[in-house]
Backbone as a chain_set.jsonl record, in Angstrom:
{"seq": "XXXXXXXXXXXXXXXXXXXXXXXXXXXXXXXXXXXXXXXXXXXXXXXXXXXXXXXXXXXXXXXXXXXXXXX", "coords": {"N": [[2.613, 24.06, 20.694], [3.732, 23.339, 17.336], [1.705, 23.307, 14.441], [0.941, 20.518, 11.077], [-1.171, 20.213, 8.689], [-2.494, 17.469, 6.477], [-4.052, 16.715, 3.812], [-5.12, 14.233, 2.693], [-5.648, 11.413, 0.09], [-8.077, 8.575, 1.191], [-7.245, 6.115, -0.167], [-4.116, 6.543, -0.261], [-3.833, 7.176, 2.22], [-4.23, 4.596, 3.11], [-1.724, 3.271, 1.84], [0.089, 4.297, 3.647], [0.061, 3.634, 5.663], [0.355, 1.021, 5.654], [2.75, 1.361, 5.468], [4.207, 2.581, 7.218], [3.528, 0.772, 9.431], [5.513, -1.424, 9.032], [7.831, -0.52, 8.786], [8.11, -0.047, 11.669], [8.015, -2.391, 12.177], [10.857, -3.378, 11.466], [12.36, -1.648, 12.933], [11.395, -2.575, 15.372], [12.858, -5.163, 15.396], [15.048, -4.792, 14.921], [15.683, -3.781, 17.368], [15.737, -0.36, 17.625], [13.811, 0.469, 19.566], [13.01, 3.393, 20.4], [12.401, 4.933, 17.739], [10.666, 2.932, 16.661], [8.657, 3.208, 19.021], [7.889, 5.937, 17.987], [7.129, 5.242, 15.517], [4.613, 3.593, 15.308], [2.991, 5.556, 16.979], [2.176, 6.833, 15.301], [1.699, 5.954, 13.114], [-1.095, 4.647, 13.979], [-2.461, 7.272, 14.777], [-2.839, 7.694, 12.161], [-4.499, 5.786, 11.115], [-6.812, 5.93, 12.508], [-7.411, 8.514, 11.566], [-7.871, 7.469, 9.175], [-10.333, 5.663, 9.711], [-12.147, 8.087, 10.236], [-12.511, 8.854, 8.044], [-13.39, 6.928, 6.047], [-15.873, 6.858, 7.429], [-17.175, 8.821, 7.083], [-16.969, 8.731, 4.253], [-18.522, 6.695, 3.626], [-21.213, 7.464, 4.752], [-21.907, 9.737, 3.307], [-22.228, 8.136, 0.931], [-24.874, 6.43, 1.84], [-26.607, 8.648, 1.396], [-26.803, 9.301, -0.568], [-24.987, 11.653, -1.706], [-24.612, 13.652, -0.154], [-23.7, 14.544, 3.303], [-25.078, 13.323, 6.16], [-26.127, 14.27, 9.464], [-27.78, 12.861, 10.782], [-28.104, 10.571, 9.215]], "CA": [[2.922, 23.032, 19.729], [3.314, 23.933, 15.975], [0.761, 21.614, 13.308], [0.664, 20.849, 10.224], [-2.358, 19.648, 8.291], [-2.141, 16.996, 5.087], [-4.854, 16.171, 2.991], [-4.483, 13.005, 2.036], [-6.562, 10.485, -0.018], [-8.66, 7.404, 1.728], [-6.565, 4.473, -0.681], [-2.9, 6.79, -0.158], [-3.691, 6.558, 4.016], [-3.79, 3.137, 4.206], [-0.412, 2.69, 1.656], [1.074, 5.3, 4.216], [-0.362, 2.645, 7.112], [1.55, -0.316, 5.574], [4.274, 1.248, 5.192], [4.41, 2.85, 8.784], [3.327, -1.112, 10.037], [6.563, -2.337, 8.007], [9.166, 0.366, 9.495], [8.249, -0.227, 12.813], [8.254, -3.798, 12.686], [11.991, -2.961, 10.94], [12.738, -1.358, 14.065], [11.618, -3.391, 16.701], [13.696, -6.323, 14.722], [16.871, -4.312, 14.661], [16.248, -2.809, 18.727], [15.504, 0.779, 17.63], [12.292, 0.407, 20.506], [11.991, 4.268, 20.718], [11.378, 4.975, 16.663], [9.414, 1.783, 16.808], [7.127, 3.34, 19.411], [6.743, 6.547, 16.973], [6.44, 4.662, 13.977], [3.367, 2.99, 16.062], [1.871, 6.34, 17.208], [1.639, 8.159, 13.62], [0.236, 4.101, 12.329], [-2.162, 4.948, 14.82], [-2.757, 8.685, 14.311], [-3.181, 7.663, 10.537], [-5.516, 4.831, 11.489], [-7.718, 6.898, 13.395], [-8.003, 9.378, 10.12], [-8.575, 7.14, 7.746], [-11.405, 5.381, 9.667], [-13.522, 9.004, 10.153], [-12.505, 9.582, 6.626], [-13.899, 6.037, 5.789], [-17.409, 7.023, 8.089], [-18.105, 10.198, 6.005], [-17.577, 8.386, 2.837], [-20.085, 5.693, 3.915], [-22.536, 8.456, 5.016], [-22.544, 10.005, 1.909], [-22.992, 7.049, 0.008], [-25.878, 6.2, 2.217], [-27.063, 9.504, 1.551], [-27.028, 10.466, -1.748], [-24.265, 12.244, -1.736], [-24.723, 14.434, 0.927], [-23.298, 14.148, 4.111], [-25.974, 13.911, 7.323], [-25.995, 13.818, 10.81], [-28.812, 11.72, 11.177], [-27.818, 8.842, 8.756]], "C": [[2.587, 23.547, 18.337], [2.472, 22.861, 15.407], [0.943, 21.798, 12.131], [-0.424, 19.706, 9.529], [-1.927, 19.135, 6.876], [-3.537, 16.58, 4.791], [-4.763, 15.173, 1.943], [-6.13, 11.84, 1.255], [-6.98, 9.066, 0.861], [-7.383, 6.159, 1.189], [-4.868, 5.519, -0.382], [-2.387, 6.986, 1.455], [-3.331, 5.364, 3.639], [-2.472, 2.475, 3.17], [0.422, 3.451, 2.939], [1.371, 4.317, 5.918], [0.601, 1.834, 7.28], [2.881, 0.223, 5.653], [5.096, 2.025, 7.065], [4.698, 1.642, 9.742], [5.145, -1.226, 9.817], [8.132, -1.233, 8.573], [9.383, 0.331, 11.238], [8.279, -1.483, 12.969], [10.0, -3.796, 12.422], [12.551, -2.674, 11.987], [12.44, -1.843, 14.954], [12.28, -4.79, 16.385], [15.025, -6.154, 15.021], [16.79, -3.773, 16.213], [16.101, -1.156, 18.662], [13.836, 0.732, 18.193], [11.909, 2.284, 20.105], [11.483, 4.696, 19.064], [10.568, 3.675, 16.436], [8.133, 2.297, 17.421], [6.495, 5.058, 18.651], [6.635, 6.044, 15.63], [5.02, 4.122, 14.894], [2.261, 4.032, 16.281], [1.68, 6.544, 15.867], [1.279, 6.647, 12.98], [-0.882, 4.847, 13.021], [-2.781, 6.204, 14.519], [-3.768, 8.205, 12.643], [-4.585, 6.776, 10.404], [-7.057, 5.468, 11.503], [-8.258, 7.747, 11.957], [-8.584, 8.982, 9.499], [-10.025, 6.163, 8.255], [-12.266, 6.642, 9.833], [-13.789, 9.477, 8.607], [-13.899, 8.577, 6.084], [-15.548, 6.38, 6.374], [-18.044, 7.953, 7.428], [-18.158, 9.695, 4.806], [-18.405, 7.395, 2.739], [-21.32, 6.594, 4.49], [-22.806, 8.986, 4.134], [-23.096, 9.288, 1.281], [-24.515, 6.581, 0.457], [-27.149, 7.176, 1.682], [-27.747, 10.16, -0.052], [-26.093, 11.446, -2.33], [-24.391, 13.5, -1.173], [-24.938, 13.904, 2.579], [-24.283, 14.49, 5.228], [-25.874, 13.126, 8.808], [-26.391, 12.647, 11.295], [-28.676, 10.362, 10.688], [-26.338, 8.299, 8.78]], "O": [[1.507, 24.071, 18.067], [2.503, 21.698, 15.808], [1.13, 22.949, 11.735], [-0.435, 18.519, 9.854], [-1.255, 19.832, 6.115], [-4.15, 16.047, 5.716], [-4.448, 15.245, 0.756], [-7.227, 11.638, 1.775], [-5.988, 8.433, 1.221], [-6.75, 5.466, 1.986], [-4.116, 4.557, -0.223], [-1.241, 6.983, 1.903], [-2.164, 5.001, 3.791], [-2.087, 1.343, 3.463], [1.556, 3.006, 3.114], [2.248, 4.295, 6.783], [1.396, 1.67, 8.205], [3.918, -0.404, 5.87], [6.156, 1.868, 7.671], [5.635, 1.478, 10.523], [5.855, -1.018, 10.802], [9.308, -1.594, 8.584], [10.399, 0.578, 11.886], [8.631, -1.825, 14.098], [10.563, -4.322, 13.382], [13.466, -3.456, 12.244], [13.297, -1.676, 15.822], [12.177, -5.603, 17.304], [15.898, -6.98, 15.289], [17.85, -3.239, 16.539], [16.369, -0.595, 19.725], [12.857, 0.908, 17.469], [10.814, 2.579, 19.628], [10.266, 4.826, 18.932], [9.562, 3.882, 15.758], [6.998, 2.148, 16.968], [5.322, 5.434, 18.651], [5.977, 6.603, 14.754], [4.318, 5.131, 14.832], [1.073, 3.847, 16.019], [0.553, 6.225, 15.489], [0.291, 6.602, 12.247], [-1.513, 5.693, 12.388], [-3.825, 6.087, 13.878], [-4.931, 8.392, 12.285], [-5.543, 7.088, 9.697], [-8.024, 5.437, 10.742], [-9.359, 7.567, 11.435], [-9.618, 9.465, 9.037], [-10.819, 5.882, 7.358], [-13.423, 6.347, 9.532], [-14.71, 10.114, 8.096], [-15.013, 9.014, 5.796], [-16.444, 6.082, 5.584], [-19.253, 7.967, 7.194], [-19.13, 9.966, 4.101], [-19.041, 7.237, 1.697], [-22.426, 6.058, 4.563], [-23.995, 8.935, 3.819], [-24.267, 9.442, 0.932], [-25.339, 6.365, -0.431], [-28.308, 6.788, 1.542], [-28.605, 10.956, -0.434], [-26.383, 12.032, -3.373], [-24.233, 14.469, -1.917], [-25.841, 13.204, 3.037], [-24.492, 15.685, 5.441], [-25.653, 11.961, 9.14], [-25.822, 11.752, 11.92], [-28.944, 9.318, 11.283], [-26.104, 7.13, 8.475]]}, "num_chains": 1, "name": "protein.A"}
């Protein structure tokens, strides 16, 4: 399987979320079920990102600005 990696900001995930939400609801409206169910995974995929993104930038903040295991 080839990959490719994006580096994306925390607030430009979750416009990328809505707008994933909003194409697959588009498509399960109009009957296009199978891009409905990948508009759903890559919501999901994206989801998933932006909450570990969201956990490291609440660990820093906890922290001091430095990221630790322990807190």
């Amino acid at each position: 399987m080839d990959s490719v990696a994006l580096y994306l900001s925390r607030d430009y995930t979750l416009s990328i979320i809505q707008a994933l939400g909003e194409a697959k609801e588009k498509c399960q409206g109009d009957g296009r079920r199978i891009m409905a169910e990948k508009y759903a995974d890559i919501e999901r995929i994206m989801r998933e990102q932006h909450n570990i993104a969201q956990s490291i930038h609440q660990n820093i903040q906890r922290n001091g600005g430095e990221y630790r295991l322990d807190g």
